[in-house]
C-alpha positions in Angstrom: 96.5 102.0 92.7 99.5 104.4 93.2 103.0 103.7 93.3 102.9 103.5 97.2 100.7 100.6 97.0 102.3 99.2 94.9 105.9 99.3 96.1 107.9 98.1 99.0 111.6 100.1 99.7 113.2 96.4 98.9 111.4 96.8 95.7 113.8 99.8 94.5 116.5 99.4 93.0 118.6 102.9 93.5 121.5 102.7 90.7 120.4 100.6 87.9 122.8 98.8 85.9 121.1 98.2 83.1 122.3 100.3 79.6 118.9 99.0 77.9 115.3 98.6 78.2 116.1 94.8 78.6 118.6 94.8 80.8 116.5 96.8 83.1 113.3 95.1 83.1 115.7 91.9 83.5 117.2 93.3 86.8 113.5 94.8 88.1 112.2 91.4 87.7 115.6 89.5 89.5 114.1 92.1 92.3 110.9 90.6 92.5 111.8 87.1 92.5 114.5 88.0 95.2 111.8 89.6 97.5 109.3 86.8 97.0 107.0 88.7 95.0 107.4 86.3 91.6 108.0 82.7 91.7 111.1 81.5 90.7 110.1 78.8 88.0 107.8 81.8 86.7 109.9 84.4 86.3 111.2 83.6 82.5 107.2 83.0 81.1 106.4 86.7 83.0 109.6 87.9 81.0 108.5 86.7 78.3 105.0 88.5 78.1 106.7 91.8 79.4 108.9 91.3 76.5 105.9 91.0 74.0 104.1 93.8 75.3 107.5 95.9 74.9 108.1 95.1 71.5 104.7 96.1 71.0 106.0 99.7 71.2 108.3 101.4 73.6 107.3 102.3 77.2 109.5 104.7 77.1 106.7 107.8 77.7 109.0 110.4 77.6 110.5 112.8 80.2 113.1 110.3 81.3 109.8 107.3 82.1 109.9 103.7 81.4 106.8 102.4 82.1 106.7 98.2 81.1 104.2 96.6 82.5 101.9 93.2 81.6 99.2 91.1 82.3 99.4 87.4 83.4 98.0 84.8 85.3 101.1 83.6 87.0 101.0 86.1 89.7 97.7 86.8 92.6 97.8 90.7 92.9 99.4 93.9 91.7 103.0 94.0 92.1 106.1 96.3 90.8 109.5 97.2 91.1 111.2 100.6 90.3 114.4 101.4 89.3 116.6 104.5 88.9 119.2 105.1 86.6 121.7 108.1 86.7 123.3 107.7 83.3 119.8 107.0 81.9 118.9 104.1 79.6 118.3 103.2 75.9 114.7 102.9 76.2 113.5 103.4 72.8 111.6 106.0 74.6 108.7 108.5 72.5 111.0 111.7 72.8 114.5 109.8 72.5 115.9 110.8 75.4 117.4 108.0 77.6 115.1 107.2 80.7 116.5 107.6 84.4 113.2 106.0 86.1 112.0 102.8 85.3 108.6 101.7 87.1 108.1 97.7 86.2 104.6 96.6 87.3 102.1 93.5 86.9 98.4 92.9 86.9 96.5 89.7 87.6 95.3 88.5 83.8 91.8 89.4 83.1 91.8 92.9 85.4 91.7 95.2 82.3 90.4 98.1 84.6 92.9 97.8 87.1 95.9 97.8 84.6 94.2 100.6 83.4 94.3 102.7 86.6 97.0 101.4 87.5 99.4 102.8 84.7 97.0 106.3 84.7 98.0 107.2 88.2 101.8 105.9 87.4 102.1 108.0 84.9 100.1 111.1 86.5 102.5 110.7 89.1 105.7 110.2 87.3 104.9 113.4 85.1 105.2 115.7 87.5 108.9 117.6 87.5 109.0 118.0 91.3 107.9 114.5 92.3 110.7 113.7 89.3 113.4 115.7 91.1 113.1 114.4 94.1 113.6 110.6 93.1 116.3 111.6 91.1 118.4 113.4 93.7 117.5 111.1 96.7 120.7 109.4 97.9 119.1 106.1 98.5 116.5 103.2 98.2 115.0 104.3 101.6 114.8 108.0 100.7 113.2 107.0 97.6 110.3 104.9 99.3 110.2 107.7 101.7 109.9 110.3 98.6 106.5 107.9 96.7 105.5 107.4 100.2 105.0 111.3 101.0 103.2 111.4 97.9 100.3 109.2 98.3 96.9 110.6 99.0 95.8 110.6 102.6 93.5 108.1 103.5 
């Protein structure tokens, strides 16, 4: 799964507010229950496990990327929500540099594999400076669905 699968323009969130890790997997996951994609009553226990994996040890995988992510059984498929952050955020971040992209995403409990891939090909794409540029300096939500859009593979 890539990021274009994954994501939805109303899933991006275009100027983050958050000024930490918490605050912005807070507001990526206010996202998700706004556009239907979490269940209201379950959005605190999916906070919660994001929370756990995150104290685990930082998502933060350097070059500006936060990456949270978990597994839980509160939710039928894949789903995410990405944010961007001009001034960056506090991540707690590998290198220690404050992360401007923030790509939240889910997995159905029990499918290991998929989580896997999933955070492989997130993180393949996010490393690459170009694709990087180009979400940072788009003016909008639109522009950025536009930006992960024009860099799926052709099917």
């Amino acid at each position: 799964m890539t990021l274009a699968d994954i994501l939805r323009k109303e899933q991006i969130v275009a100027d983050l507010k958050a000024s930490d890790r918490w605050q912005a997997i807070d507001e990526l996951l206010d996202l998700l229950v706004h556009c239907g994609k979490i269940k209201p009553e379950n959005r605190e226990a999916i906070a919660a496990v994001v929370r756990k994996r995150e104290n685990s040890m930082s998502t933060g995988i350097g070059f500006g990327i936060g990456i949270p992510h978990a597994s839980t059984d509160l939710i039928p498929e894949v789903i995410g929500a990405f944010g961007r952050s001009s001034k960056g955020i506090n991540f707690d971040a590998l290198d220690n540099q404050p992360v401007k992209l923030v790509m939240l995403f889910l997995v159905p409990q029990g499918q290991f594999q998929k989580h896997l891939h999933t955070l492989a090909n997130i993180a393949k794409m996010l490393h690459n400076k170009d694709f990087r540029a180009a979400l940072e300096a788009a003016p909008d939500a639109d522009a950025m669905f536009t930006t992960i859009a024009d860099q799926a593979p052709k099917r």
